[in-house]
C-alpha positions in Angstrom: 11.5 -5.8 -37.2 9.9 -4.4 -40.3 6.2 -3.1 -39.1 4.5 -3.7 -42.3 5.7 -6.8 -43.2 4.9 -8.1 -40.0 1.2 -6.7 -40.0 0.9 -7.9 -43.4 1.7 -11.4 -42.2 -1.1 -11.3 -39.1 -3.0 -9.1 -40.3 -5.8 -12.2 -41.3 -5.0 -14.1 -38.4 -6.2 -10.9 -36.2 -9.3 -10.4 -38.4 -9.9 -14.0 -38.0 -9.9 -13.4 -34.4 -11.9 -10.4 -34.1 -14.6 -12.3 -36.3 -15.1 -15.1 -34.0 -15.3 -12.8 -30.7 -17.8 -11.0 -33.1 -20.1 -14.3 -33.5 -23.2 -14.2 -31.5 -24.1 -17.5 -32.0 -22.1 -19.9 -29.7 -18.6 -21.3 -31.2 -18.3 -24.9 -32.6 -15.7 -27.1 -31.1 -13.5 -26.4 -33.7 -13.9 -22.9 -33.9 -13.6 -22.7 -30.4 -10.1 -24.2 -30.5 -9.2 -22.0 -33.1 -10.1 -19.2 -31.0 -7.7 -20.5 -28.6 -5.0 -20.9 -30.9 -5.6 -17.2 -32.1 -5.6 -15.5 -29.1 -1.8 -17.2 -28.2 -0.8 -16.3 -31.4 -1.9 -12.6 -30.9 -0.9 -12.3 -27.6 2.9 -13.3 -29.3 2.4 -11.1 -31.6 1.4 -8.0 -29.3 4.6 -8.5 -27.0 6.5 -9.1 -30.2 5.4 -5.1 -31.0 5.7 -3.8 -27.9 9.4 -5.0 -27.0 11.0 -4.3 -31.1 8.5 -1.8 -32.5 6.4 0.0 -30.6 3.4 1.7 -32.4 0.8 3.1 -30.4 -2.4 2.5 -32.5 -1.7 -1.1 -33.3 -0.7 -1.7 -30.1 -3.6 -0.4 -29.2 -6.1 -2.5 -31.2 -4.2 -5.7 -30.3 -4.3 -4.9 -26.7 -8.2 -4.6 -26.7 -8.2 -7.3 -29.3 -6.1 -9.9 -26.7 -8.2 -8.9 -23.8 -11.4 -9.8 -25.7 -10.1 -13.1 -26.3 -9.3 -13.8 -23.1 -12.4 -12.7 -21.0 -14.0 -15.0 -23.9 -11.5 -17.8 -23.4 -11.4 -17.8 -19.5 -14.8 -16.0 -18.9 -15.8 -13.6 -16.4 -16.2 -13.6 -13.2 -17.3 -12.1 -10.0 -16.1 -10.5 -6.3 -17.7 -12.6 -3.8 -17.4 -13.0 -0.2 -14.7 -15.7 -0.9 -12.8 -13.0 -2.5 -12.8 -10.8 0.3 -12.2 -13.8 2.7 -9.0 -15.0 0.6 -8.0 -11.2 1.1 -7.8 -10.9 4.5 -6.8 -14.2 5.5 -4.2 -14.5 2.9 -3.6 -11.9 0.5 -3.2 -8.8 2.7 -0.8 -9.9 5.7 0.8 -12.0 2.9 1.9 -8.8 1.3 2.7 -7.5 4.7 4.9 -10.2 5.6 6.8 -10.1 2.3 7.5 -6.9 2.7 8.7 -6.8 6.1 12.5 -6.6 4.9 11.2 -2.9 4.1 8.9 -1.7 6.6 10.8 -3.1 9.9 13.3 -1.4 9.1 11.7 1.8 8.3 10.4 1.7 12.1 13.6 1.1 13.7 15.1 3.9 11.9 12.1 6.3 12.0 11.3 5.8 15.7 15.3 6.2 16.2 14.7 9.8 14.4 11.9 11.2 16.4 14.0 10.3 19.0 16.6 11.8 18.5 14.5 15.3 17.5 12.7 14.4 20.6 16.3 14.5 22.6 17.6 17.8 21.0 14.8 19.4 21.4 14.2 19.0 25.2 17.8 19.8 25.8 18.0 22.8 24.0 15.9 25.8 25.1 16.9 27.6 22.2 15.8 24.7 19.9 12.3 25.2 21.9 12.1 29.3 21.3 12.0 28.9 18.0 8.9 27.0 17.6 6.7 28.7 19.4 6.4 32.0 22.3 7.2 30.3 26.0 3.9 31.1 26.7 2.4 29.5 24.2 4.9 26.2 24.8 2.8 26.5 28.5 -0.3 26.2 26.5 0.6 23.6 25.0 2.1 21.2 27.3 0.7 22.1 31.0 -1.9 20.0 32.8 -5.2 20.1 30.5 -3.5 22.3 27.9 -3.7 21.6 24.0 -1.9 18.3 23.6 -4.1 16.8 26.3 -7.5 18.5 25.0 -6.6 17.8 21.5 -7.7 13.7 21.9 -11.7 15.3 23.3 -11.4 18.4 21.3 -14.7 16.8 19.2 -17.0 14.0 19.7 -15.8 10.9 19.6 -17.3 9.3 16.4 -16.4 12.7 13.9 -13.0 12.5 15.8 -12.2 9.0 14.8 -13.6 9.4 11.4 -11.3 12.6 10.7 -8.4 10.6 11.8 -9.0 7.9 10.0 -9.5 9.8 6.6 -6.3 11.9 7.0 -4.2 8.7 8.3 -5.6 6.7 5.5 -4.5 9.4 2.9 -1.4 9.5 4.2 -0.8 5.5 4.1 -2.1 6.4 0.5 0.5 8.8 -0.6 3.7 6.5 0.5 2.2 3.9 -1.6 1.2 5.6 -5.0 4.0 8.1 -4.4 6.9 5.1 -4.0 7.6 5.0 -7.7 8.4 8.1 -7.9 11.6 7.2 -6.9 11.3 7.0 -3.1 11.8 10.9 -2.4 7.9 11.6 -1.5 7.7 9.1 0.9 10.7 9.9 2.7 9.4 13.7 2.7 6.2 12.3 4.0 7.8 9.8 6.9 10.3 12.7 8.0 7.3 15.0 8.3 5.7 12.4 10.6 8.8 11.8 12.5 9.4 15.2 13.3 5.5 15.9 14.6 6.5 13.3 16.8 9.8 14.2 17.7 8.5 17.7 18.6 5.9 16.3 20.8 8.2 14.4 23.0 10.6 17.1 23.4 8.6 19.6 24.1 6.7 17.5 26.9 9.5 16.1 28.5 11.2 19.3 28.4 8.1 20.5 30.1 9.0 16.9 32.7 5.6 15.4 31.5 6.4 12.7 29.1 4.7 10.6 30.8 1.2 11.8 30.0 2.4 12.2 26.6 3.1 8.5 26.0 0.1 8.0 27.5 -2.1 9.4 24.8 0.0 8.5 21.9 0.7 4.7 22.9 -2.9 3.9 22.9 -3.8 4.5 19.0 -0.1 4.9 17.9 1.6 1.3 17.9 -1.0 0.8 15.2 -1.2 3.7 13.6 2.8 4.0 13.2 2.9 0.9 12.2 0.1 1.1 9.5 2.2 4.5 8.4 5.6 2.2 8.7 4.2 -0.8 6.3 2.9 1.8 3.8 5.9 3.4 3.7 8.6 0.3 3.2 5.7 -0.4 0.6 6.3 2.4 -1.0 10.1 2.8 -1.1 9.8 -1.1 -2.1 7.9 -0.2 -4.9 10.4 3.0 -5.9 13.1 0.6 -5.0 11.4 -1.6 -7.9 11.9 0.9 -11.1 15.2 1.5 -9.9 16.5 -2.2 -10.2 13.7 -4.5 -11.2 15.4 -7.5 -10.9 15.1 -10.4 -13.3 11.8 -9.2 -14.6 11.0 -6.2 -17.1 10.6 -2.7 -15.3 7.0 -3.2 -16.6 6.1 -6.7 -15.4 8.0 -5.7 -11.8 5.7 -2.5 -11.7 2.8 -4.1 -12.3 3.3 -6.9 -9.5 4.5 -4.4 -7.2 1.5 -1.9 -8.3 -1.6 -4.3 -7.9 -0.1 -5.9 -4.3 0.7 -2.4 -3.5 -3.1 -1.4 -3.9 -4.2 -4.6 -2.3 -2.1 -3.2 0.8 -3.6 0.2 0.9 -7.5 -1.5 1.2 -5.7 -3.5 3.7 -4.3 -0.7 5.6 -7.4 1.9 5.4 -8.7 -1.2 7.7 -6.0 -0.6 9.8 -6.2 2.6 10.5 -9.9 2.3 10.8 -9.3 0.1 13.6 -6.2 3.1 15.4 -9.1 5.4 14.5 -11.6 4.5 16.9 -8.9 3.7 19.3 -7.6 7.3 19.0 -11.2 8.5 19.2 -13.0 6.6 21.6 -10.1 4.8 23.9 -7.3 8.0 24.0 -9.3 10.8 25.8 -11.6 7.8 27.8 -11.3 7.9 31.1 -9.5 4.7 31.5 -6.8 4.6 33.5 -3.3 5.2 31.5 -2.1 1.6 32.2 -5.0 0.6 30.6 -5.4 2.6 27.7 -1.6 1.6 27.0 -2.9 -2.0 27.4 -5.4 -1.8 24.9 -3.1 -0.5 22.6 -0.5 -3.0 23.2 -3.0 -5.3 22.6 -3.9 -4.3 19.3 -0.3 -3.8 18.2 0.1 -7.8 19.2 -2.4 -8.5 17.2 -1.9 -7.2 13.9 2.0 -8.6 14.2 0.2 -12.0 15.4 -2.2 -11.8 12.0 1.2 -10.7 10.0 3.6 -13.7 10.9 0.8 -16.0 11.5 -1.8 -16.1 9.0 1.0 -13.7 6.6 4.1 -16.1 6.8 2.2 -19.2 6.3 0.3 -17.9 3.0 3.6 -16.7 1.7 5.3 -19.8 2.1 2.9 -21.0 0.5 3.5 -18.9 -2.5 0.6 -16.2 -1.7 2.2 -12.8 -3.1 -0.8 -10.1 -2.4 -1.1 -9.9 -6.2 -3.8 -11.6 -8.4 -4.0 -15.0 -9.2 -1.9 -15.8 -12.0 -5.2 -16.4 -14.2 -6.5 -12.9 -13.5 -3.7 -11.2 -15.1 -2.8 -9.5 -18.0 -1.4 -12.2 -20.2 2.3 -12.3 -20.3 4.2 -14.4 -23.2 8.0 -15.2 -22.8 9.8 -14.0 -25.9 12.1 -16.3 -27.8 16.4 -14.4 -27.3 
C-alpha cells in the first residue's frame, strides 16, 4: 500500500467525519446516516493501516477519530447493578468454566507436586537439616508451636484482611504475568507448591499431619483453588500469544485479556470469602471435623456456582468478555 496515496484518497472523507462529531447542534437524518456510513468506512480504513502500513501518528488519529464515532453512533452508557448482576451470575463462572481445560489440570498436577515434596521431605532427615536447625524444626511443628500459632498470631479481622491482599496479589500476578509466556506463573505456582510441600513433610515427619490438614483444609480448598483457576488463566492466556488460533495474536489477546481481568475481580471475591475463613474459622475453636466441614462446604459451592450457573451461560455462548457491542470495533479485511 502506498501511504500517501491512500491518505490522499480519505483524507476528506475523515475530515468529513471529524466535522460532523464536531457539530453541536443535533445531526439531521441524513447527516446522521452519513455519519454512519463514515465511521464503517474509517474503521476499514484504520485496519487497512494497521495490518499493510503501520504509521503510528495516523494511526493514531484514526483510532481516536473511530472511537469518537462510535460512542456517538452507539452512545454511552453506564455500570449498573444489572452489570454487576450479569457478572456474577454469568460472566465470571462462565469464564471459569471455559477455562477449566486449564486450571483442573493445573490442580491435579500441582497437588501431585507438593506431594511429592511433602513425601521426600518426611522421609529424608537430611532433606529436613537443611531447612532449618532440629531445634528450630521442634518449634515449628510441636503441639502449639508456630505452624499452629500462625492461624491466631493477629486478630482475626487484620488477619483475614492481610491474607486476602497477599492471596489476591498473587491470583493477580498468574493472570497479568500469563503472557509473558507462561514462565512467571509457573515460578509463582512452584513457589506455592513447595510452601506446601514443606509443610506437610515437615509435620508428618514430625507424625502430626493430622493437625496440619486440619488448619489448611478449612480456608485452603478455596484458596488453592482460587490460586489454581488464576493460574490455568494465566498459562491459557501465555498459551494464547504462543498459538492464537484462527484469530490475530491481537484480537486473541484482547479476548483473552479483558475475560482474564473479569476473572481476577472475580477471584479477589474468592479469596475474600478463604480470607475470613482462614481468619475467623482456622484458629476457632471448632472442632477439626468441623472446621474441615466448613471448608468442604465452601469448596462445593464455588464448583456447584462453576458448572451450574458457569456451564449453562457458556453454552449459551457467555465468554467472560464484553458484549460484542462494547468492543473495540473489528472489520474483516478483504484476502
Amino acid at each position: 500500500m502506498d501511504l500517501d496515496v491512500f491518505v490522499s484518497a480519505h483524507r476528506a472523507e475523515w475530515d468529513r467525519l471529524d466535522a460532523l462529531l464536531r457539530r453541536r447542534r443535533s445531526l439531521s437524518g441524513a447527516e446522521a446516516d452519513e455519519l454512519v456510513a463514515l465511521y464503517q468506512r474509517t474503521a476499514t480504513h484504520l485496519s487497512l493501516i494497521q495490518s499493510s502500513a503501520p504509521d503510528p501518528q495516523l494511526t493514531g488519529r484514526l483510532t481516536n477519530l473511530v472511537a469518537r464515532a462510535r460512542s456517538a453512533v452507539t452512545g454511552t452508557r453506564r455500570a449498573s447493578w444489572r452489570d454487576v448482576t450479569h457478572f456474577l451470575t454469568h460472566g465470571f463462572p462462565a469464564a471459569v468454566y471455559r477455562s477449566r481445560r486449564w486450571w483442573i489440570p493445573t490442580a491435579l498436577l500441582s497437588t501431585a507436586l507438593a506431594a511429592i515434596i511433602g513425601w521426600w521431605i518426611a522421609t529424608h532427615p537430611e532433606v529436613q537439616s537443611t531447612i532449618a536447625a532440629p531445634s528450630e524444626l521442634r518449634q515449628l511443628t510441636r503441639p502449639g508451636g508456630e505452624y499452629e500459632t500462625y492461624y491466631s498470631s493477629h486478630p482475626a479481622a487484620s488477619f483475614a484482611a492481610q491474607v486476602w491482599t497477599n492471596n489476591a496479589q498473587a491470583a493477580a500476578m498468574c493472570l497479568v504475568l500469563g503472557a509473558f509466556l507462561c514462565f512467571p506463573v509457573l515460578w509463582i505456582l512452584f513457589q506455592n507448591m513447595l510452601n506446601l510441600g514443606v509443610g506437610i513433610g515437615l509435620m508428618s515427619s514430625a507424625g502430626r499431619l493430622d493437625a496440619f490438614l486440619g488448619l489448611v483444609l478449612p480456608h485452603g480448598l478455596l484458596e488453592l483453588t482460587a490460586v489454581f483457576v488464576a493460574a490455568g488463566t494465566g498459562l491459557r492466556l501465555g498459551w494464547t500469544v504462543i498459538d492464537p488460533g484462527p484469530r490475530t495474536r491481537r484480537t486473541a489477546l484482547a479476548e483473552e485479556g479483558r475475560s482474564a481481568l473479569g476473572m481476577a475481580i472475580g477471584l479477589a471475591l474468592v479469596l475474600f470469602i478463604s480470607g475470613a475463613i482462614e481468619g475467623f474459622v482456622t484458629p476457632s475453636g471448632l472442632p477439626t471435623w468441623a472446621r474441615i466441614a466448613i471448608g468442604i462446604g465452601a469448596e462445593l459451592a464455588f464448583l456447584v456456582y462453576v458448572y451450574g450457573l458457569g456451564g449453562r451461560a457458556a453454552r449459551a455462548g457467555e465468554t467472560g468478555d464484553l458484549d460484542s457491542a462494547e468492543r473495540s470495533a473489528s472489520v474483516p479485511l478483504a484476502a
